[in-house]
PyMOL Python script that loads the backbone (N, CA, C, O; Angstrom):
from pymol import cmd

cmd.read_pdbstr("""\
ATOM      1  N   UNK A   1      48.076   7.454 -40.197  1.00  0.00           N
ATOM      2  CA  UNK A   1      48.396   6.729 -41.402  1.00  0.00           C
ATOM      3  C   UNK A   1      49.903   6.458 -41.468  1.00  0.00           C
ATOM      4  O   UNK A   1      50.287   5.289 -41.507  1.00  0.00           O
ATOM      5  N   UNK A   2      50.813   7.509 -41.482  1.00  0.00           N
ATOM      6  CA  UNK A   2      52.225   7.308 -41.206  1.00  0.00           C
ATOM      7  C   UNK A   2      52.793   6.575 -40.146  1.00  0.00           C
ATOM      8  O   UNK A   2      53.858   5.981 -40.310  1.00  0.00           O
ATOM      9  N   UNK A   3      52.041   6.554 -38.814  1.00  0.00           N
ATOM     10  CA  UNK A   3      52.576   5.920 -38.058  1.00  0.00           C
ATOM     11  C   UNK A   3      52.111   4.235 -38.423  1.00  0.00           C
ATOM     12  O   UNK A   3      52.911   3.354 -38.109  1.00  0.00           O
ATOM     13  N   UNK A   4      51.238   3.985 -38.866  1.00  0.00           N
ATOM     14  CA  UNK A   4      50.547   2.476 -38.856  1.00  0.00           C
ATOM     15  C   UNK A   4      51.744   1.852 -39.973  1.00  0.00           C
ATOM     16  O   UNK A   4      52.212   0.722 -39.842  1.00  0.00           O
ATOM     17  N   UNK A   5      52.189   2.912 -41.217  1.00  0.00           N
ATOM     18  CA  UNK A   5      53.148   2.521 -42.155  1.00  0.00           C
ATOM     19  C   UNK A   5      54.298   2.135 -41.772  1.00  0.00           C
ATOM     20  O   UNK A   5      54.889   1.146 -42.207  1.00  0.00           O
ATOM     21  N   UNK A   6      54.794   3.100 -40.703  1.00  0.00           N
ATOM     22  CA  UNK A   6      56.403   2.731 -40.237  1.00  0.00           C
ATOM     23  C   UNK A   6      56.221   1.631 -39.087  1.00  0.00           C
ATOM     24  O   UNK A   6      57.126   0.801 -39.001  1.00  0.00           O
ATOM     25  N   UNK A   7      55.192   1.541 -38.232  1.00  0.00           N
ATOM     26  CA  UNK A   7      54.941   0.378 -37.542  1.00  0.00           C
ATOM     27  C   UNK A   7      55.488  -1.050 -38.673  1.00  0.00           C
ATOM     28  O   UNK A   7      56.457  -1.802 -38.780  1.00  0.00           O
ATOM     29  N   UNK A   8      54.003  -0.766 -39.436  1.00  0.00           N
ATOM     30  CA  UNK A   8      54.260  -2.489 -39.919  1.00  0.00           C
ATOM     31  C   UNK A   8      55.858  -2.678 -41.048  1.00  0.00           C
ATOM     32  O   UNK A   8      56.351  -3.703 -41.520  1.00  0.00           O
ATOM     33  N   UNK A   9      56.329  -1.117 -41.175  1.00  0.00           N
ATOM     34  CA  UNK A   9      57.999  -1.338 -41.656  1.00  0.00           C
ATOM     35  C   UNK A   9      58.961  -2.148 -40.718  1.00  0.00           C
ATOM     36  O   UNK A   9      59.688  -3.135 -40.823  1.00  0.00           O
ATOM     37  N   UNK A  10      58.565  -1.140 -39.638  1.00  0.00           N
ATOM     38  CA  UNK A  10      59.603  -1.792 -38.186  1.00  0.00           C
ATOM     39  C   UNK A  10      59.385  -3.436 -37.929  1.00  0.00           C
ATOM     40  O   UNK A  10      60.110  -4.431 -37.920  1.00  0.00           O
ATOM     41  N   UNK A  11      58.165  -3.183 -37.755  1.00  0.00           N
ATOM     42  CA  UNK A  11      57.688  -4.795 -37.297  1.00  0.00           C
ATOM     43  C   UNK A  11      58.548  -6.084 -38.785  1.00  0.00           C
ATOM     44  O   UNK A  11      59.024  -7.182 -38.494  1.00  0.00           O
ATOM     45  N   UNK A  12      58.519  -5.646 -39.882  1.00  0.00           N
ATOM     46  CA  UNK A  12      58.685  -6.842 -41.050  1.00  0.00           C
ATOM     47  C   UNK A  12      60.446  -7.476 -41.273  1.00  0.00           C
ATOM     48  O   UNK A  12      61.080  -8.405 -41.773  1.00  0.00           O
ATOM     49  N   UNK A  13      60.654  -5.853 -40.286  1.00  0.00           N
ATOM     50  CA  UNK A  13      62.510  -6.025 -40.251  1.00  0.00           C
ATOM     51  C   UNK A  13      62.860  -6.837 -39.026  1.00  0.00           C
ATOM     52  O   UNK A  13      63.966  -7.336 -38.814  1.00  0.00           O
ATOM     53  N   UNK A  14      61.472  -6.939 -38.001  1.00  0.00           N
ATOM     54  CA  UNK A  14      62.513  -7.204 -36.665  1.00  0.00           C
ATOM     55  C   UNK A  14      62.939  -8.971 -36.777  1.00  0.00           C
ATOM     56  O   UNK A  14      62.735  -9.796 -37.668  1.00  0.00           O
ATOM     57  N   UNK A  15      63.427  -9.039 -35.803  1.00  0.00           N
ATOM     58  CA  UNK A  15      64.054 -10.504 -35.481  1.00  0.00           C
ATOM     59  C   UNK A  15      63.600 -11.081 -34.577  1.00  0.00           C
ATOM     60  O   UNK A  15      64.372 -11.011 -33.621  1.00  0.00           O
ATOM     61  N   UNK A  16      62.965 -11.482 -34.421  1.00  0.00           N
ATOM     62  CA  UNK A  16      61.740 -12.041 -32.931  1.00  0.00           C
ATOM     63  C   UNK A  16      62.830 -13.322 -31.872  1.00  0.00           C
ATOM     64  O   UNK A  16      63.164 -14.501 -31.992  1.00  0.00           O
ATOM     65  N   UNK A  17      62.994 -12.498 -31.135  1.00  0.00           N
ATOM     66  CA  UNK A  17      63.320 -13.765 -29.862  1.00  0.00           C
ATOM     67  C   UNK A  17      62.565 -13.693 -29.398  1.00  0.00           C
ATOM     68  O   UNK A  17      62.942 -14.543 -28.592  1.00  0.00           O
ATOM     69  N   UNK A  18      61.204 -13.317 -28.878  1.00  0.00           N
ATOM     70  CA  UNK A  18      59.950 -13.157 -28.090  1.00  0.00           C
ATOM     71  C   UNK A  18      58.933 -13.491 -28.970  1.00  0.00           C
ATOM     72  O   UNK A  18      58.887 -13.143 -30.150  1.00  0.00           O
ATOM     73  N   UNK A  19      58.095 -14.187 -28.368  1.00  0.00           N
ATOM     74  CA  UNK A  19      56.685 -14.337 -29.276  1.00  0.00           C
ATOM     75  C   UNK A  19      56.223 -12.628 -29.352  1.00  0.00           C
ATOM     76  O   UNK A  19      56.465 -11.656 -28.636  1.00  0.00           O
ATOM     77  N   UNK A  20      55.536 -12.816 -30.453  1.00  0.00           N
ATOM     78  CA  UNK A  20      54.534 -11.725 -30.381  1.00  0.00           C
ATOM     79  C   UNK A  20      53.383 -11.428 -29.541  1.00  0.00           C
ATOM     80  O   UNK A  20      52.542 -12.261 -29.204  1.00  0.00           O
ATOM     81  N   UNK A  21      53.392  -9.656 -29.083  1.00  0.00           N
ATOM     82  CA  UNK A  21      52.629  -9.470 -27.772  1.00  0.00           C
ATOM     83  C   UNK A  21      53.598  -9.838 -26.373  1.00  0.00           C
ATOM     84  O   UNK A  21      53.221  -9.670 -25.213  1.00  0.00           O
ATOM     85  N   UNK A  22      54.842 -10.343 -26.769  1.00  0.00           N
ATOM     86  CA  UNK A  22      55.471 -10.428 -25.657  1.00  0.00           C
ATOM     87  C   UNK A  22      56.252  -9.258 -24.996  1.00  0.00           C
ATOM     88  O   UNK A  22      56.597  -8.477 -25.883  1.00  0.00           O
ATOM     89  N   UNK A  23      56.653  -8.854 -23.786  1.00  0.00           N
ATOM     90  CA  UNK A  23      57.843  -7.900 -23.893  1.00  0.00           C
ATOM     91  C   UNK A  23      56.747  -6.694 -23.347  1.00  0.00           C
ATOM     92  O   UNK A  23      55.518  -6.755 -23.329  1.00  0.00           O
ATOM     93  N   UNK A  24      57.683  -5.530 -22.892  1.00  0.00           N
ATOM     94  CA  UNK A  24      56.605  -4.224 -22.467  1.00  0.00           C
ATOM     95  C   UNK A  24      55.677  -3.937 -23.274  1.00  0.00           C
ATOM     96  O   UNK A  24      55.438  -4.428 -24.377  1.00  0.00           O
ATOM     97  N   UNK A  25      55.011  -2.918 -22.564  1.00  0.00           N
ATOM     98  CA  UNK A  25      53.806  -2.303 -23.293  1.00  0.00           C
ATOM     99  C   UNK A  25      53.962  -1.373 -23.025  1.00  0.00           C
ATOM    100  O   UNK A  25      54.466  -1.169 -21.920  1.00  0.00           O
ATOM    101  N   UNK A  26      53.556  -0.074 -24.041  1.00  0.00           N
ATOM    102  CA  UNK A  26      53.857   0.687 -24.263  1.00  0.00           C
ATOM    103  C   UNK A  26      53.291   1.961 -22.820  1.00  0.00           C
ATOM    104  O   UNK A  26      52.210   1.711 -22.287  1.00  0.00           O
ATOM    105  N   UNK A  27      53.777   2.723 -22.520  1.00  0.00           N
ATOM    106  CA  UNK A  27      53.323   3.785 -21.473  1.00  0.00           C
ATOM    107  C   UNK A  27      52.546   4.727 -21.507  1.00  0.00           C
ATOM    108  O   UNK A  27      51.821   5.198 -20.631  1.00  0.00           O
ATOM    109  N   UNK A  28      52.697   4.983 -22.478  1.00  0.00           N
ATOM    110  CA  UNK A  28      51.892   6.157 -23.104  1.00  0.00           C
ATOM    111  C   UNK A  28      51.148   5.815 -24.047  1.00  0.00           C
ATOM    112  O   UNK A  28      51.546   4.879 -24.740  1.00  0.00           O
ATOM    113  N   UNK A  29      49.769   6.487 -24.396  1.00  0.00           N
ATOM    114  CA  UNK A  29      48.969   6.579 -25.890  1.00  0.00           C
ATOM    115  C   UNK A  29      49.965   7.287 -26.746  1.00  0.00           C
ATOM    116  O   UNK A  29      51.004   7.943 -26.674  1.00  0.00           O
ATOM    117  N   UNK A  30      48.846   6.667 -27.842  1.00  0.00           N
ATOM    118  CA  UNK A  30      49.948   7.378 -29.346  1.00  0.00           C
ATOM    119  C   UNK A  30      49.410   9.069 -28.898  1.00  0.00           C
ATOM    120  O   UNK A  30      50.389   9.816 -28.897  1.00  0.00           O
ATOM    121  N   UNK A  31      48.508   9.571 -28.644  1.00  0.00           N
ATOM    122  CA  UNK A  31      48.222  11.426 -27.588  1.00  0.00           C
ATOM    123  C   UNK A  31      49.101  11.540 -27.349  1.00  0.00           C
ATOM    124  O   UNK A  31      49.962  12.274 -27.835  1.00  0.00           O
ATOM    125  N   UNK A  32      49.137  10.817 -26.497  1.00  0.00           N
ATOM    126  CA  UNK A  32      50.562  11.205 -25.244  1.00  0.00           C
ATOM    127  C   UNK A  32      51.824  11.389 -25.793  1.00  0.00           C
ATOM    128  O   UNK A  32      52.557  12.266 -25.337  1.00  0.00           O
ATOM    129  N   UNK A  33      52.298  10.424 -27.040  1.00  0.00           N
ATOM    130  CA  UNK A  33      53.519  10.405 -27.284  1.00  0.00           C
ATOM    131  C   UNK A  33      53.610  11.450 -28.510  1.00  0.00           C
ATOM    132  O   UNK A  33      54.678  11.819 -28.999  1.00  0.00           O
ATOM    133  N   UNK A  34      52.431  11.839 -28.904  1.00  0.00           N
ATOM    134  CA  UNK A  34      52.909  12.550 -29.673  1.00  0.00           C
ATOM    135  C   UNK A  34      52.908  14.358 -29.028  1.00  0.00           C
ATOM    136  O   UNK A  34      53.816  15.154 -29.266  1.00  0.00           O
ATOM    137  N   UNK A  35      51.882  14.614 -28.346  1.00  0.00           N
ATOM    138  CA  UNK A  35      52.208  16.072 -27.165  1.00  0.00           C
ATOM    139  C   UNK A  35      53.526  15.933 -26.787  1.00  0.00           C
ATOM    140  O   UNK A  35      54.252  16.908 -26.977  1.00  0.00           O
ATOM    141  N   UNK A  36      54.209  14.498 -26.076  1.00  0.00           N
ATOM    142  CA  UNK A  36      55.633  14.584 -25.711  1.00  0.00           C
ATOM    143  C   UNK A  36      56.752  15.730 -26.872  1.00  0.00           C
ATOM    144  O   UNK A  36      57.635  16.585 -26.800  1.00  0.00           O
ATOM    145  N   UNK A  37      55.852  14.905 -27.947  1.00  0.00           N
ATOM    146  CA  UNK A  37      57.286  15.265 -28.828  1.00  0.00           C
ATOM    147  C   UNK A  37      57.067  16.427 -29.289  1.00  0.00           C
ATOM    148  O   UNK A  37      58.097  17.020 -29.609  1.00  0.00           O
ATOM    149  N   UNK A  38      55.641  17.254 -29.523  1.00  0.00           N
ATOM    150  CA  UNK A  38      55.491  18.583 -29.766  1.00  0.00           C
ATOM    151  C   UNK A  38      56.076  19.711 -28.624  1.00  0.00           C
ATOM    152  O   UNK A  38      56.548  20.823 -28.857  1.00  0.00           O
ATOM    153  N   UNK A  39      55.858  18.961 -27.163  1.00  0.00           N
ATOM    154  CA  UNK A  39      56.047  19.933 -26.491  1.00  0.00           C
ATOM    155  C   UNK A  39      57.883  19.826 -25.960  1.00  0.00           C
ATOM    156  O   UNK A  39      58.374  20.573 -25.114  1.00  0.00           O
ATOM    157  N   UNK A  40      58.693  18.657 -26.744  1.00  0.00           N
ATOM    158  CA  UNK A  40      59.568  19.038 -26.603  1.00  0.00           C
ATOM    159  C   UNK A  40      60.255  20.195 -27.830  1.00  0.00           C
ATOM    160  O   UNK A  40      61.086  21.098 -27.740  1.00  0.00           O
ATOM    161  N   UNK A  41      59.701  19.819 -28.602  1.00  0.00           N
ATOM    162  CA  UNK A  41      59.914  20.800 -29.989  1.00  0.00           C
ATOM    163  C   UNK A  41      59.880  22.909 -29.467  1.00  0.00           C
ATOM    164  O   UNK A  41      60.571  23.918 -29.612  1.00  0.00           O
ATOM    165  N   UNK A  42      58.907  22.580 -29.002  1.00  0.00           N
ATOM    166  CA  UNK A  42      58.170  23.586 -28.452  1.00  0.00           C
ATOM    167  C   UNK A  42      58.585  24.484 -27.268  1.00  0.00           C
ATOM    168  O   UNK A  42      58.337  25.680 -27.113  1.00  0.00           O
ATOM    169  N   UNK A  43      59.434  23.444 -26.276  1.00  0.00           N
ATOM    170  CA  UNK A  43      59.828  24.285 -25.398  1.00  0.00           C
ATOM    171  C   UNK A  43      61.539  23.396 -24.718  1.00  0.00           C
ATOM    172  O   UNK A  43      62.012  23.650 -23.610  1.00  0.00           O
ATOM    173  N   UNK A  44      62.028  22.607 -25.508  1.00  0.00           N
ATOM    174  CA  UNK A  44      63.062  22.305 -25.995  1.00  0.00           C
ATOM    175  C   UNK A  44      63.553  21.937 -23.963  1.00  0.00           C
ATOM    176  O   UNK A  44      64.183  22.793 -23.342  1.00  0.00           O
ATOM    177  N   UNK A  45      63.286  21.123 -23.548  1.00  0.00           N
ATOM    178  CA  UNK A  45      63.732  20.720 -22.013  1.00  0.00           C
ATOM    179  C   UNK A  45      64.229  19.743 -22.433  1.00  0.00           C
ATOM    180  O   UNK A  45      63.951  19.242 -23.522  1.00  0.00           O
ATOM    181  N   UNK A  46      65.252  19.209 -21.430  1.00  0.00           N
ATOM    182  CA  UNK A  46      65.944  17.750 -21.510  1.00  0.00           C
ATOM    183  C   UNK A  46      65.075  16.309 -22.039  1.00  0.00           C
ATOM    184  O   UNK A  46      63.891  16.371 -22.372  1.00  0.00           O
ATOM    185  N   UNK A  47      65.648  15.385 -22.049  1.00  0.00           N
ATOM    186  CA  UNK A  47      64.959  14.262 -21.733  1.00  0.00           C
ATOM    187  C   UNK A  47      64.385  14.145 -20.840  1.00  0.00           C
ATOM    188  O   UNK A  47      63.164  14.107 -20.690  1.00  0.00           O
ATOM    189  N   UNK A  48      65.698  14.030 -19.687  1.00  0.00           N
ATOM    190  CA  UNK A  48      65.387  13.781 -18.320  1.00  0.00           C
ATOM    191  C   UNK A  48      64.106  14.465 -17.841  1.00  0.00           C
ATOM    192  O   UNK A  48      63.285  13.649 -17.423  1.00  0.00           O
ATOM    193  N   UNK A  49      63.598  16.106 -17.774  1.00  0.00           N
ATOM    194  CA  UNK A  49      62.900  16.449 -17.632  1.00  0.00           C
ATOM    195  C   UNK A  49      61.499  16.211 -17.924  1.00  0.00           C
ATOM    196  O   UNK A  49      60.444  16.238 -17.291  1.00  0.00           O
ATOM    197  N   UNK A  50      62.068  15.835 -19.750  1.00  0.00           N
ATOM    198  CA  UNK A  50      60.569  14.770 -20.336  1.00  0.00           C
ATOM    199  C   UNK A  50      60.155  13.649 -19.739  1.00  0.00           C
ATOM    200  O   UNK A  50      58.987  13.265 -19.669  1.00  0.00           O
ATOM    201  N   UNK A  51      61.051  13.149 -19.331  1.00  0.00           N
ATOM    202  CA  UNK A  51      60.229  11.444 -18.152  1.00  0.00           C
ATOM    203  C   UNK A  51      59.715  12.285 -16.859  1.00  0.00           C
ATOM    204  O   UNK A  51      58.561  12.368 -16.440  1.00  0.00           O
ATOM    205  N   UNK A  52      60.878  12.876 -16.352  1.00  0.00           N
ATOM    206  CA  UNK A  52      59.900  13.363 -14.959  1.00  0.00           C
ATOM    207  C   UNK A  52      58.533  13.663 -15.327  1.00  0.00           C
ATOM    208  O   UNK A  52      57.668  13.061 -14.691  1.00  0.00           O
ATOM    209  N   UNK A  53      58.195  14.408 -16.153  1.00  0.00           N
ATOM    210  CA  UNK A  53      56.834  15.059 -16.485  1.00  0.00           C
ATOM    211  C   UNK A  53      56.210  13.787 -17.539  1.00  0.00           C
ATOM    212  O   UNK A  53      54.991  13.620 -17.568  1.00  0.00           O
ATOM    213  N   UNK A  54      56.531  13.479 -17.838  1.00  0.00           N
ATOM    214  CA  UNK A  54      55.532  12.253 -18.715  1.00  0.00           C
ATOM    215  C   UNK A  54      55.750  10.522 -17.898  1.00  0.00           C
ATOM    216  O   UNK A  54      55.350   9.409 -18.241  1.00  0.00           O
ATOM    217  N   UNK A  55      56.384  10.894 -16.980  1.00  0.00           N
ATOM    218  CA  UNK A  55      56.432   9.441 -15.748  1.00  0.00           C
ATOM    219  C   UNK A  55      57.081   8.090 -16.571  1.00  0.00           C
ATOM    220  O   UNK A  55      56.747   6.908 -16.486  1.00  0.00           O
ATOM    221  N   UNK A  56      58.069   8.694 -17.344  1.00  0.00           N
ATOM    222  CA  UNK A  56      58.658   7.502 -18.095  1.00  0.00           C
ATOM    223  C   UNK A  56      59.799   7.995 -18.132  1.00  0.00           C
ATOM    224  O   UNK A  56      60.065   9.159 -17.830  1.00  0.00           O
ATOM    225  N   UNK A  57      60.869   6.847 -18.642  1.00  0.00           N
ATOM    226  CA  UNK A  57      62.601   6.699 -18.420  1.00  0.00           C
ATOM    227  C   UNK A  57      62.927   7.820 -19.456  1.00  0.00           C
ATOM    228  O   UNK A  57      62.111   8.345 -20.213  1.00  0.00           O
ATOM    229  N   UNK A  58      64.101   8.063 -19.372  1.00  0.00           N
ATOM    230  CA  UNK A  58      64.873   9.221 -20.468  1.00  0.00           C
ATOM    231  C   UNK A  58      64.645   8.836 -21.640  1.00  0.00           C
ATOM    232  O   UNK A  58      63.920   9.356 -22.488  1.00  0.00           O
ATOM    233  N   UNK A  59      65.412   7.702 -21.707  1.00  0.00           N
ATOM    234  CA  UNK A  59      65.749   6.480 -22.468  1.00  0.00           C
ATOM    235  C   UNK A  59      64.132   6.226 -23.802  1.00  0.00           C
ATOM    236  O   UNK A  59      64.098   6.202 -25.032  1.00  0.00           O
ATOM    237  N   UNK A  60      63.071   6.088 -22.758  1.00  0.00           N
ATOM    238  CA  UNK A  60      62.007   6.406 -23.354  1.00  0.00           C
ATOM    239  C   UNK A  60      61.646   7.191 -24.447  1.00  0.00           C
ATOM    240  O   UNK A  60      61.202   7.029 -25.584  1.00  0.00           O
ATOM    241  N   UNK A  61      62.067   8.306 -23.541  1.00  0.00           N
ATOM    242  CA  UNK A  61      61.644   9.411 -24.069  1.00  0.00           C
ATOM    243  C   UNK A  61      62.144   9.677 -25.187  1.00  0.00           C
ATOM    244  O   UNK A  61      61.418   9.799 -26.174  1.00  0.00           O
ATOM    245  N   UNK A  62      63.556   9.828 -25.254  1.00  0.00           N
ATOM    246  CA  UNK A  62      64.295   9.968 -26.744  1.00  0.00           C
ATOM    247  C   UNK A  62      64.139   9.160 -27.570  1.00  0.00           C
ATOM    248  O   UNK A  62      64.225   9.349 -28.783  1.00  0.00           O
ATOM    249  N   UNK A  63      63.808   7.832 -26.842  1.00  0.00           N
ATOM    250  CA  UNK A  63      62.956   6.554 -28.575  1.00  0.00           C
ATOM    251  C   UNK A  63      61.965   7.428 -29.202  1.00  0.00           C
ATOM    252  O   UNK A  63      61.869   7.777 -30.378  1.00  0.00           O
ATOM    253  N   UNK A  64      61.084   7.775 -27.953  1.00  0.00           N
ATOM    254  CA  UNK A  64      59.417   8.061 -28.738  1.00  0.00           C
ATOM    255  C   UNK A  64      59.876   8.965 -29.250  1.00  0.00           C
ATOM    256  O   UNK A  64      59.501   8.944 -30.423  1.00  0.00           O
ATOM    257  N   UNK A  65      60.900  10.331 -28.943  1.00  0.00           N
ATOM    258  CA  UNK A  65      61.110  11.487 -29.589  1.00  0.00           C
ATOM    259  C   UNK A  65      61.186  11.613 -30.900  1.00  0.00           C
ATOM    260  O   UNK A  65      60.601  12.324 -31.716  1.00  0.00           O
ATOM    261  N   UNK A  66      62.145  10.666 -30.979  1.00  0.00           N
ATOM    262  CA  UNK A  66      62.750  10.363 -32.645  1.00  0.00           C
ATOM    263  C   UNK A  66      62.113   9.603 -32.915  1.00  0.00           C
ATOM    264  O   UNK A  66      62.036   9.905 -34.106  1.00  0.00           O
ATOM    265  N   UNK A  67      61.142   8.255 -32.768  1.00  0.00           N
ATOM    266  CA  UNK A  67      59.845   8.507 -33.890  1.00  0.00           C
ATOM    267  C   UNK A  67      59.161   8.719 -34.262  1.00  0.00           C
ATOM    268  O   UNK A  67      58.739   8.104 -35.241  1.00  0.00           O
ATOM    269  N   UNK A  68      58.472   9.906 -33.655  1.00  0.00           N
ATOM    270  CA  UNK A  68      57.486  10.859 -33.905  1.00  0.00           C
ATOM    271  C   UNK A  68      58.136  12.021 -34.411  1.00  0.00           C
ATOM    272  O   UNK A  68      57.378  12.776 -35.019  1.00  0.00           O
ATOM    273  N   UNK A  69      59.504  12.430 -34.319  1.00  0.00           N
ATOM    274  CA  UNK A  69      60.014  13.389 -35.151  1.00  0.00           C
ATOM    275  C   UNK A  69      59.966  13.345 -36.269  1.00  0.00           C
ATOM    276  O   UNK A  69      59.850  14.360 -36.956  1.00  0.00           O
ATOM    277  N   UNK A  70      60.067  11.793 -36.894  1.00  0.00           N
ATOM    278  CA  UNK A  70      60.426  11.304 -38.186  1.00  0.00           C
ATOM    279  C   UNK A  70      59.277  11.096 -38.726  1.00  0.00           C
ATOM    280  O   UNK A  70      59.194  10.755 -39.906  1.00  0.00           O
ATOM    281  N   UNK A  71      58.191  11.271 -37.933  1.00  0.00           N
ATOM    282  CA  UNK A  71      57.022  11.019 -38.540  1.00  0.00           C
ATOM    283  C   UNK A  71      55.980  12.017 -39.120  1.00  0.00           C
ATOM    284  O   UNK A  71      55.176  11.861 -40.039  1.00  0.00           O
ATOM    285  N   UNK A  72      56.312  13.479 -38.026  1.00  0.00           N
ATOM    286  CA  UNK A  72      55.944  14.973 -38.127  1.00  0.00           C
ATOM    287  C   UNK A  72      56.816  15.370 -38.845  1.00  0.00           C
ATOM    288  O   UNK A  72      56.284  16.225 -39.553  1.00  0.00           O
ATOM    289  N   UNK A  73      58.207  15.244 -39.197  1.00  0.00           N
ATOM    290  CA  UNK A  73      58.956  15.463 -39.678  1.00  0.00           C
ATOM    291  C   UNK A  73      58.471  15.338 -41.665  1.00  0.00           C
ATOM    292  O   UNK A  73      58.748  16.062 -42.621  1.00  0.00           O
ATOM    293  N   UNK A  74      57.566  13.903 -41.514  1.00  0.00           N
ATOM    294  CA  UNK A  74      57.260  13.734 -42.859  1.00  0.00           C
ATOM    295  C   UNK A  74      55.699  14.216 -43.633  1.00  0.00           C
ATOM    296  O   UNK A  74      55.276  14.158 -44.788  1.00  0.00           O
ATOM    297  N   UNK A  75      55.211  14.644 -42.487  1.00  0.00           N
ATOM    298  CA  UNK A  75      53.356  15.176 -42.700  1.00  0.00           C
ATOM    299  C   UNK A  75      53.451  16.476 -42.327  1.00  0.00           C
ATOM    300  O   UNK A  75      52.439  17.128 -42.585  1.00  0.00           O
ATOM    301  N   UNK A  76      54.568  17.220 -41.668  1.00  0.00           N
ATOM    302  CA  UNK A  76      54.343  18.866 -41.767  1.00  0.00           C
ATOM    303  C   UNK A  76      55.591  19.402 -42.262  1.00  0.00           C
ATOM    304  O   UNK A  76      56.765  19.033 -42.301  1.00  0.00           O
ATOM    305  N   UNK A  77      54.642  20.809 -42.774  1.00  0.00           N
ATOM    306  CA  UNK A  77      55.886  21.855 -43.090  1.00  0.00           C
ATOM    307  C   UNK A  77      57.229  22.074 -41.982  1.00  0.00           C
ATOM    308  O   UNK A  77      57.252  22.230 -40.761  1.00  0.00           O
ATOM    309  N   UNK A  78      58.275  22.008 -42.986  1.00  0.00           N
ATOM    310  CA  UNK A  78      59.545  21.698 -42.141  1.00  0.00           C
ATOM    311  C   UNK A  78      59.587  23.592 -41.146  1.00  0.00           C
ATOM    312  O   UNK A  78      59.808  23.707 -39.940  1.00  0.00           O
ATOM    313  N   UNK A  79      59.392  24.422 -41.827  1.00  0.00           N
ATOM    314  CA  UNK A  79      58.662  25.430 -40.927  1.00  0.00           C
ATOM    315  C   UNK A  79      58.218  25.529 -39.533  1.00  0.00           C
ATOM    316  O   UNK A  79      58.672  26.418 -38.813  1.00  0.00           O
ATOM    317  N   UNK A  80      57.186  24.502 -39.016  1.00  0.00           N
ATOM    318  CA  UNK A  80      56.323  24.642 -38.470  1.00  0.00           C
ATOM    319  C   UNK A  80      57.626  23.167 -37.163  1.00  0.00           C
ATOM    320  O   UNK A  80      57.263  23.010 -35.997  1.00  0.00           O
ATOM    321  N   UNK A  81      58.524  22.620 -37.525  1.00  0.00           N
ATOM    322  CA  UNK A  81      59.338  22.146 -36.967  1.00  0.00           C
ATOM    323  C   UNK A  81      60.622  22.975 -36.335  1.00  0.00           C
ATOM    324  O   UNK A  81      61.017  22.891 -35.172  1.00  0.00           O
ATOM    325  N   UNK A  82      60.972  23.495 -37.001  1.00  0.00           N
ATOM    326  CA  UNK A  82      62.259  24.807 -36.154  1.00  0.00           C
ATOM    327  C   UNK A  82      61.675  25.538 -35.339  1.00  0.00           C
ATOM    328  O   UNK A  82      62.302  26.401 -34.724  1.00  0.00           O
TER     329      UNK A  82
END
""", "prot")
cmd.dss("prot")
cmd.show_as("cartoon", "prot")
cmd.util.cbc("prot")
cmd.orient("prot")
């Protein structure tokens, strides 16, 4: 539910030089990206380390990080985040 919200936030702000549907696709399932970000929480390894093991760029990794932080960040106890 949170993620579909900040999607269509992101999407209403952007500035389209690309048609829509244009441009990468995404690498991972929303699964995938969100285990990324638990199990960096969890056992706190680099980026770098997060692409080696999830087969995607650093760069990647710290996008998806931080928006799924911001998103767990807003549906769980801040507790269950430290």
């Amino acid at each position: 539910m949170q993620h579909k919200k900040l999607q269509a936030e992101i999407i209403s702000k952007k500035i389209r030089i690309n048609q829509k549907g244009g441009g990468g696709k995404p690498k991972l399932e929303i699964k995938e990206q969100v285990c990324l970000c638990l199990f960096s929480l969890r056992k706190m390894p680099t980026f770098e380390v997060l692409g080696l093991h999830f087969g995607i760029s650093k760069t990647e990794v710290k996008d998806t990080f931080n928006y799924w932080l911001e998103i767990l960040g807003n549906v769980l106890p801040a507790n269950l985040l430290e």
